[in-house]
SEGU-878881 format. One record per residue (C-alpha): residue number from 1; chain; x, y, z. Coordinates in pm, 1 decimal. Layout:
% SEGU-878881
NODE / NUM / A / X / Y / Z
...
END
This chain:
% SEGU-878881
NODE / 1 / A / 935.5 / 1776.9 / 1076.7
NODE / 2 / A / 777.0 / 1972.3 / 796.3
NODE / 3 / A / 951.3 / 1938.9 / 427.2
NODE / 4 / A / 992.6 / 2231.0 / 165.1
NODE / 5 / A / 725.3 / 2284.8 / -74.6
NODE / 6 / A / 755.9 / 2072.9 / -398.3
NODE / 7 / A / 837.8 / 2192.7 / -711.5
NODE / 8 / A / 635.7 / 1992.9 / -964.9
NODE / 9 / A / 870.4 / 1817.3 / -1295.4
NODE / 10 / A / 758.3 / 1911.5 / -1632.9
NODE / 11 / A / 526.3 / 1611.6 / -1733.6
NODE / 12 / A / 398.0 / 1528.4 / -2089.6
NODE / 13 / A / 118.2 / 1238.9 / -2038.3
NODE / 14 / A / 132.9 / 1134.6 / -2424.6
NODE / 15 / A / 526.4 / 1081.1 / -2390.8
NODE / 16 / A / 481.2 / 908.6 / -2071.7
NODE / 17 / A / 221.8 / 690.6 / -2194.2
NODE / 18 / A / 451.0 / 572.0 / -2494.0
NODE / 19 / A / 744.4 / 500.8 / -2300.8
NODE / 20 / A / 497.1 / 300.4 / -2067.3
NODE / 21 / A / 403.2 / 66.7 / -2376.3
NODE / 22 / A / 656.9 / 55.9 / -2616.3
NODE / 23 / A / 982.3 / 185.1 / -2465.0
NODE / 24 / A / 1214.7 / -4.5 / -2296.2
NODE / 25 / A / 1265.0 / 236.1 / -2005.9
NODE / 26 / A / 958.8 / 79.1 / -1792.4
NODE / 27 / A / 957.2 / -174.7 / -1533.3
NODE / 28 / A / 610.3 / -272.0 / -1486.7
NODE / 29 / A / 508.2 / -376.6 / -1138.9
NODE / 30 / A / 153.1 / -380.1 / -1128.6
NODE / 31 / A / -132.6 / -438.7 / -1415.9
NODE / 32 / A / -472.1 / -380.5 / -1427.1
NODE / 33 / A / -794.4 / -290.4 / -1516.8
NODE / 34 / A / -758.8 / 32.4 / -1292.9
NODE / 35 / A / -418.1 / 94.9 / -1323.6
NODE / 36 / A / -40.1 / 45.3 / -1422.0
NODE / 37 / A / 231.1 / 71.2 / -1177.0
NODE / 38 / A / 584.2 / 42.3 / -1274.8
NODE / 39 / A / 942.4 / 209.9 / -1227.4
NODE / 40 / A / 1009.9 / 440.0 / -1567.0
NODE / 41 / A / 1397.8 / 560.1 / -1585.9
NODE / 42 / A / 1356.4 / 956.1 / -1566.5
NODE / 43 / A / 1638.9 / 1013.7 / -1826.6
NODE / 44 / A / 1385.8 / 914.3 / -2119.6
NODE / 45 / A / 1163.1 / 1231.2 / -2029.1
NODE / 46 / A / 1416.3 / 1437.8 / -1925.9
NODE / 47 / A / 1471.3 / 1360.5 / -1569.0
NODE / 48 / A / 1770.5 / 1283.9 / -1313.0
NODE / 49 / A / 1698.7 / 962.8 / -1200.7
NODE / 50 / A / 1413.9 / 644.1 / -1163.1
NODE / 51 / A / 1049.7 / 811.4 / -1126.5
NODE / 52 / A / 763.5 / 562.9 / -964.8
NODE / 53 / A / 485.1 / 629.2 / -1247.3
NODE / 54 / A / 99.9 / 521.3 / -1164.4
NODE / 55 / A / -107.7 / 550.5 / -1477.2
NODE / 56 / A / -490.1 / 545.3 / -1356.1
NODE / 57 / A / -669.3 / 315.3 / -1715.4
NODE / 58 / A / -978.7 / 430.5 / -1897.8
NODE / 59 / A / -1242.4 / 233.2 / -1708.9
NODE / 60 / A / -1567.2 / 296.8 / -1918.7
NODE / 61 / A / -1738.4 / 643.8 / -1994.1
NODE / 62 / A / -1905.9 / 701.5 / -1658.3
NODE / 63 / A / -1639.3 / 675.8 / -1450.8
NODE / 64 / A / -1407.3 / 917.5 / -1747.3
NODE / 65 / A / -1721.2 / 1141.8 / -1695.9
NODE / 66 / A / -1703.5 / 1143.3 / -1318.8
NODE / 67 / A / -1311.7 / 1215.5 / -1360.0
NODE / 68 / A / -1394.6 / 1507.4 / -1587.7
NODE / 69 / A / -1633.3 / 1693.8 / -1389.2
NODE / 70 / A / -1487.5 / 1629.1 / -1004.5
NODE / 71 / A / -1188.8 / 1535.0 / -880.2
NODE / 72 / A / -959.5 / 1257.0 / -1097.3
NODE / 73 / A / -791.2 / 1005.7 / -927.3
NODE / 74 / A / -442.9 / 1129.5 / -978.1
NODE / 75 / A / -531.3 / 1484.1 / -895.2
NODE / 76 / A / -681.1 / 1294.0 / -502.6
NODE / 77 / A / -360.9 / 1083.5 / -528.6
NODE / 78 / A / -152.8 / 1404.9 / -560.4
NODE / 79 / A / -298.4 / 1596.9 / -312.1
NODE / 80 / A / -316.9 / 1335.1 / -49.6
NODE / 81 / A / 14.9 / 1169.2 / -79.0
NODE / 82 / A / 145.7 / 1567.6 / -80.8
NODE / 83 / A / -5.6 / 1703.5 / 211.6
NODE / 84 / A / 135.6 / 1377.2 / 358.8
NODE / 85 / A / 467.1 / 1410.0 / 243.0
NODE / 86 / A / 516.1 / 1814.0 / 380.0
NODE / 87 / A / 379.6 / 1718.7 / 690.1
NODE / 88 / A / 723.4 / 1441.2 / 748.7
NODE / 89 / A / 577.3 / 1141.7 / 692.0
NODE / 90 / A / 732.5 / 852.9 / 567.9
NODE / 91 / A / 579.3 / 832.5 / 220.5
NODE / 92 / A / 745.3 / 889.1 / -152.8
NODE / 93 / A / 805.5 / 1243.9 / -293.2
NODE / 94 / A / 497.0 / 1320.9 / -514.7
NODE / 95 / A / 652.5 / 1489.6 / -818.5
NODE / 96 / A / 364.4 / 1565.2 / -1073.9
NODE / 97 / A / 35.3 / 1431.4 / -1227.1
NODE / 98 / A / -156.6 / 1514.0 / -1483.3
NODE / 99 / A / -552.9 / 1464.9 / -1545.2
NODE / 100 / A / -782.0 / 1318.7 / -1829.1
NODE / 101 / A / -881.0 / 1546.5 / -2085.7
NODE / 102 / A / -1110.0 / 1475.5 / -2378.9
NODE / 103 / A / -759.3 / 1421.1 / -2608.9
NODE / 104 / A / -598.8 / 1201.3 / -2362.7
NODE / 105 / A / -837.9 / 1010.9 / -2117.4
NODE / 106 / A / -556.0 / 838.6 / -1883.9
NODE / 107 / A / -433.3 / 1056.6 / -1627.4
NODE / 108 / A / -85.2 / 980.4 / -1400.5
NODE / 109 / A / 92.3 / 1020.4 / -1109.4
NODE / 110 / A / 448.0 / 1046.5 / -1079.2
NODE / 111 / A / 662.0 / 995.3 / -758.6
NODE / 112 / A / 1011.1 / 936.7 / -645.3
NODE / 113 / A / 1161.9 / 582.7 / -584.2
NODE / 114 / A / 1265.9 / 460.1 / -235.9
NODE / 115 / A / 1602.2 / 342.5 / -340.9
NODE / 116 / A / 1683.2 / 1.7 / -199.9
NODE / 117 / A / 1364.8 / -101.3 / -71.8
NODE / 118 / A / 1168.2 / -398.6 / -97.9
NODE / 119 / A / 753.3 / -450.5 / 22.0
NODE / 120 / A / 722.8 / -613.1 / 335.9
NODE / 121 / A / 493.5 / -894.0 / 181.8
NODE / 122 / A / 782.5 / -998.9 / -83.5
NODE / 123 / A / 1027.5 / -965.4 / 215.4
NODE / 124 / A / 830.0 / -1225.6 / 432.7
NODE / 125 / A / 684.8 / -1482.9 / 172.5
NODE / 126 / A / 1065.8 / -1489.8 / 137.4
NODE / 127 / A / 1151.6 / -1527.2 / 481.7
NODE / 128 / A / 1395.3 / -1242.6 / 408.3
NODE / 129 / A / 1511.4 / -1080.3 / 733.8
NODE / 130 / A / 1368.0 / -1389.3 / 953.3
NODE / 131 / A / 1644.0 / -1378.1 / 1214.0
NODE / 132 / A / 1590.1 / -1016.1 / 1246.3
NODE / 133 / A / 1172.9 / -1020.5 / 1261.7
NODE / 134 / A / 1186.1 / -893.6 / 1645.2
NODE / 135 / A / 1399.4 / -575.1 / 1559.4
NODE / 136 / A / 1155.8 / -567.3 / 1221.0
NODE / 137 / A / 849.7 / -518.4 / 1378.2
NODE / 138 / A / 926.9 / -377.9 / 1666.0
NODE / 139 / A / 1085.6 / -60.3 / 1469.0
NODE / 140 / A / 723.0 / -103.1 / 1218.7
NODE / 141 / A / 522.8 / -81.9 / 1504.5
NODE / 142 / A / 663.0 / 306.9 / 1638.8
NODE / 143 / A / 666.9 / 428.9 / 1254.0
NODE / 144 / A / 322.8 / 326.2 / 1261.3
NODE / 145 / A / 230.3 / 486.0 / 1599.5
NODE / 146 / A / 403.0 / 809.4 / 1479.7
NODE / 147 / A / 209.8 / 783.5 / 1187.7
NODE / 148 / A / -115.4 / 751.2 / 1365.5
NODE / 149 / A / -10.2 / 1017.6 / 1593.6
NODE / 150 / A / 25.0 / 1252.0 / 1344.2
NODE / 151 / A / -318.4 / 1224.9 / 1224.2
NODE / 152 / A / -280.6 / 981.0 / 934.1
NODE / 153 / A / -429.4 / 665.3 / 826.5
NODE / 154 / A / -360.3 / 418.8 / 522.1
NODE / 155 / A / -696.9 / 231.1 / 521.2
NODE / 156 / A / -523.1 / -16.0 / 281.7
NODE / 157 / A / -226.0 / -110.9 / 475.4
NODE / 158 / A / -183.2 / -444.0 / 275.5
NODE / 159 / A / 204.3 / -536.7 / 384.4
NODE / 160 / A / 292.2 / -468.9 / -2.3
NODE / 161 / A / 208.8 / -141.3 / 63.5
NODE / 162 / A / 496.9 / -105.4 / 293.2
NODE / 163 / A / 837.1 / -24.6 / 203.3
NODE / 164 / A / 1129.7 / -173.5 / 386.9
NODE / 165 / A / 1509.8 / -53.5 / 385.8
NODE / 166 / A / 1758.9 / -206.8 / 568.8
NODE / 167 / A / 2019.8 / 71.1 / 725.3
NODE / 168 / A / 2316.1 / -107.2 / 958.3
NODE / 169 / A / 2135.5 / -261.3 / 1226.5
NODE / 170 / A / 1776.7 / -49.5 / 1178.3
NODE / 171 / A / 1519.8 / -45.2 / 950.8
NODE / 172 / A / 1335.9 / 244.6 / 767.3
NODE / 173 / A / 969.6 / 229.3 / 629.7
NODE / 174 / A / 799.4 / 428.0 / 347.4
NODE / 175 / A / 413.3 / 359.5 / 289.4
NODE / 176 / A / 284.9 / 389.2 / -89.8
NODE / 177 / A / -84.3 / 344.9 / -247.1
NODE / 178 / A / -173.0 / 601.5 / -30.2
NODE / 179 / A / -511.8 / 644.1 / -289.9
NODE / 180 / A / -761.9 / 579.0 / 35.8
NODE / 181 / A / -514.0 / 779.0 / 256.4
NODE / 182 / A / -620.3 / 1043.3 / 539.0
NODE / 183 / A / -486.3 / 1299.6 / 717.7
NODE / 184 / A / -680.7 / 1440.5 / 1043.9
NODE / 185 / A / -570.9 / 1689.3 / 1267.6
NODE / 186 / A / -572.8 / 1489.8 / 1573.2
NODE / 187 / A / -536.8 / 1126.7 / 1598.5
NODE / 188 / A / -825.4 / 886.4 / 1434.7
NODE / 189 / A / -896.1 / 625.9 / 1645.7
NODE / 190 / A / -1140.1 / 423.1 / 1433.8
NODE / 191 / A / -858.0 / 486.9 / 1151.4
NODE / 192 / A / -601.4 / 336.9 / 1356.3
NODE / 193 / A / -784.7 / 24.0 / 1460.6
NODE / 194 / A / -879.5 / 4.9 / 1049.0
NODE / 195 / A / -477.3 / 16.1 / 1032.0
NODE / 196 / A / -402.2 / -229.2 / 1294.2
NODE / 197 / A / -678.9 / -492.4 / 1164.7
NODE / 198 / A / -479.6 / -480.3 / 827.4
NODE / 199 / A / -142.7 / -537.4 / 982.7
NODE / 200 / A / -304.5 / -841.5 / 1195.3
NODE / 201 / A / -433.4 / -979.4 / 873.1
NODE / 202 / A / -73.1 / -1003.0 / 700.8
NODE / 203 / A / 25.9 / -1161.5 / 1013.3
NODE / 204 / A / -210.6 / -1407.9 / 942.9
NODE / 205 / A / -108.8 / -1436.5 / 572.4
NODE / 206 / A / 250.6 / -1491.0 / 619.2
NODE / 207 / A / 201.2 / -1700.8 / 941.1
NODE / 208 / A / 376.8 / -1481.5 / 1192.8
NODE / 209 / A / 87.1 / -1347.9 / 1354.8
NODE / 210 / A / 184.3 / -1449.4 / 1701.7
NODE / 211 / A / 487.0 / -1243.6 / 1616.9
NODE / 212 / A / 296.6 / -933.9 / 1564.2
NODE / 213 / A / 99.9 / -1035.1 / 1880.6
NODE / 214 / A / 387.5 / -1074.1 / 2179.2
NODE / 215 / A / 618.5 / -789.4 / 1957.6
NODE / 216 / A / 470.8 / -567.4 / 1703.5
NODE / 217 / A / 131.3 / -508.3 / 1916.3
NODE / 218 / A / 314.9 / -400.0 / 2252.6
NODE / 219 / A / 588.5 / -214.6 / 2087.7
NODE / 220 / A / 266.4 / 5.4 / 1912.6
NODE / 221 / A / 78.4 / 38.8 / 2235.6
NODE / 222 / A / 459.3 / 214.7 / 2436.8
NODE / 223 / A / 466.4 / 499.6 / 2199.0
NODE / 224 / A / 129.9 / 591.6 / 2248.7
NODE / 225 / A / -14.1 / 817.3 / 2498.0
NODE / 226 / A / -204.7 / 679.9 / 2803.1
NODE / 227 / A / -536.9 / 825.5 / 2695.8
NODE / 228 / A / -498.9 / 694.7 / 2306.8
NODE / 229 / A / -398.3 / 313.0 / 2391.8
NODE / 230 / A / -671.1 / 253.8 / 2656.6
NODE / 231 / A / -877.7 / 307.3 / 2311.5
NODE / 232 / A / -718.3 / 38.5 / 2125.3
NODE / 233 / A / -859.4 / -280.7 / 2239.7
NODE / 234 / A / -615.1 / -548.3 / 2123.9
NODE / 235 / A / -828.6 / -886.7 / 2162.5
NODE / 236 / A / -1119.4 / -755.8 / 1984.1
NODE / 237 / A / -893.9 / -641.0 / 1677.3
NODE / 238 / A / -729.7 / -1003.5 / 1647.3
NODE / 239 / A / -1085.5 / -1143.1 / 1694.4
NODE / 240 / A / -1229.8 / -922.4 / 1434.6
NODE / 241 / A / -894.7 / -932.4 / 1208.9
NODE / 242 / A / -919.7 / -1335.6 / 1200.6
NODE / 243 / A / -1328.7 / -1315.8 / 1123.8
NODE / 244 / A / -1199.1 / -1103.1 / 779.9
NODE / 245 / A / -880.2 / -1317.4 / 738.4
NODE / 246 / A / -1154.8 / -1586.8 / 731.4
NODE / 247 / A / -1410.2 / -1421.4 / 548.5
NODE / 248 / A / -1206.4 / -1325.9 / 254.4
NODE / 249 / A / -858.3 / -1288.9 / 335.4
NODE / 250 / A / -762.6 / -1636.1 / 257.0
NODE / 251 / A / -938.0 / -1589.3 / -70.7
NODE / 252 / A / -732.1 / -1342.9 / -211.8
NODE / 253 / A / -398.7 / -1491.7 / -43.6
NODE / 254 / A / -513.2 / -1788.8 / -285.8
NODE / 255 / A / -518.6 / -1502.5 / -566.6
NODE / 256 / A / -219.5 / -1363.3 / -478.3
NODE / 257 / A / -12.5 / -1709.5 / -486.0
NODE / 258 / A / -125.8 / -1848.0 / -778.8
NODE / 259 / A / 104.2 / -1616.6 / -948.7
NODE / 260 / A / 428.0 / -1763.8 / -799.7
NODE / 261 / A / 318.5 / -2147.0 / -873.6
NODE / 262 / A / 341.5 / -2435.4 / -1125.5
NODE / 263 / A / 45.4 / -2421.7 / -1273.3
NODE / 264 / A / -49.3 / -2761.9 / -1162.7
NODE / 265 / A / -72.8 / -2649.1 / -774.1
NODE / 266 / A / -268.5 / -2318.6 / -853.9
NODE / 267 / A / -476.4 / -2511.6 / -1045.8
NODE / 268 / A / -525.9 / -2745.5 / -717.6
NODE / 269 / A / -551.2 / -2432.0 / -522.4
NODE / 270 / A / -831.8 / -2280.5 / -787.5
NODE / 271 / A / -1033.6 / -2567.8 / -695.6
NODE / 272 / A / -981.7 / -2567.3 / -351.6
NODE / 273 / A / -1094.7 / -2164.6 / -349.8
NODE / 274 / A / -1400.5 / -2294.0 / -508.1
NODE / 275 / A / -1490.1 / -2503.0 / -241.9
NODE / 276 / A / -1393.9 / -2267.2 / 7.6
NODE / 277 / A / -1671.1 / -2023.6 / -119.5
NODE / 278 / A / -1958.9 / -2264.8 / -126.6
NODE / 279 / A / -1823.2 / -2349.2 / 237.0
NODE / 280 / A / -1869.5 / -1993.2 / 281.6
NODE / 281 / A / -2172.7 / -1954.5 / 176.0
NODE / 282 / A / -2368.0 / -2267.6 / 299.8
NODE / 283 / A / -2223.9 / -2101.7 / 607.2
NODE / 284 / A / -2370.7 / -1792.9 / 615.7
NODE / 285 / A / -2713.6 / -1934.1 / 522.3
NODE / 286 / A / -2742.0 / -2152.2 / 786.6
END
């Protein structure tokens, strides 16, 4: 079902900036060199309510050039996660952005909050939800197949870029960090198998991948049309899917969890990615 036309919010990047760094009103989520990610509390700049603000860094002069002269990265953001969000889909209502200038070379992107969600990856390093992981998955996999059907793909469907609300008995998904994001007017198939590599891959990562084999892959393959699932092979995307978890998937689980640990056990687990790599690569030169 097709949503009204947004109506963009008055947005100041200079006063969204300094409530980013020095106010009080900013939950940051997410820092680094290419961007900050946090929940800002709208009432500060003159809005009802929590905003989802992603502030796209100053990353050297050629890529501020490249910004300049073509397309910034909130502008693609903005258009993408828009044309998305009129079409139905399950993603956050884009509200404004602004681009670099020569007086202000960050540029942002400013979207509403799903209320009461949590990412899927927090949810299962937590084993949140465990006893319902059947009902989980199976409702994931036919808001991903409607997804698909609809023309869209993520290409970076990491499990923390899915949203997850709980509603009675169901559950209700919202995907974000839709930078990479594409909309086609008919199905994608090589999009979709991208898709459903990355969702095999978090399997992998928070050890329920035989889960999302026997539930999540079957439930996918009912809602889609005869002619579309005979195109999605399912052993070749675990085989690949496990070649990449191997590859470099572990390496940046490693990454990931070093954050949550004493630093005594990701140091352990700093020198265990070490030898990991050299494993790697003696590997691939033999």
């Amino acid at each position: 079902m097709r949503r009204r036309k947004l109506e963009r919010i008055s947005l100041h990047p200079e006063e969204l900036d300094f409530h980013m760094e020095h106010g009080e009103s900013f939950l940051r989520k997410k820092d680094d060199r290419a961007s900050t990610v946090g929940i800002l509390n709208g009432t500060c700049i003159g809005y009802d309510g929590p905003l989802l603000v992603k502030r796209f860094n100053y990353r050297g002069r050629v890529d501020f050039l490249k910004q300049l002269l073509y397309r910034s990265r909130a502008k693609n953001l903005w258009q993408k996660n828009t044309a998305l969000y009129e079409k139905g889909l399950p993603v956050p209502e884009p509200l404004d952005y602004s681009e670099p200038s020569l007086n202000q070379k960050l540029s942002f992107f400013v979207s509403s909050v799903v209320h009461d969600s949590e990412n899927l990856g927090f949810l299962c390093r937590r084993r949140v939800y465990e006893e319902e992981y059947e009902t989980l998955f199976r409702q994931l996999a036919g808001t991903l197949a409607q997804w698909h059907l609809a023309g869209a793909v993520h290409n970076d469907l990491k499990w923390f870029n899915i949203l997850v609300q709980k509603n009675g008995p169901d559950f209700l998904f919202s995907f974000v960090d839709l930078d990479r994001a594409e909309l086609h007017p008919s199905p994608s198939i090589q999009g979709m198998i991208k898709d459903l590599r990355r969702i095999y891959r978090g399997g992998k990562e928070f050890m329920v991948e035989k889960l999302i084999e026997t539930t999540f892959f079957p439930a996918y393959l009912s809602c889609l049309p005869e002619e579309i699932g005979k195109q999605i092979h399912v052993e070749a995307i675990f085989r690949i899917a496990s070649q990449e978890w191997r590859d470099k998937g572990r390496l940046l689980y490693l990454e990931n969890e070093s954050r949550y640990q004493s630093p005594v056990k990701s140091g352990l687990e700093l020198v265990f990615k070490k030898i990991l790599k050299t494993a790697t690569f003696k590997n691939n030169q033999g």
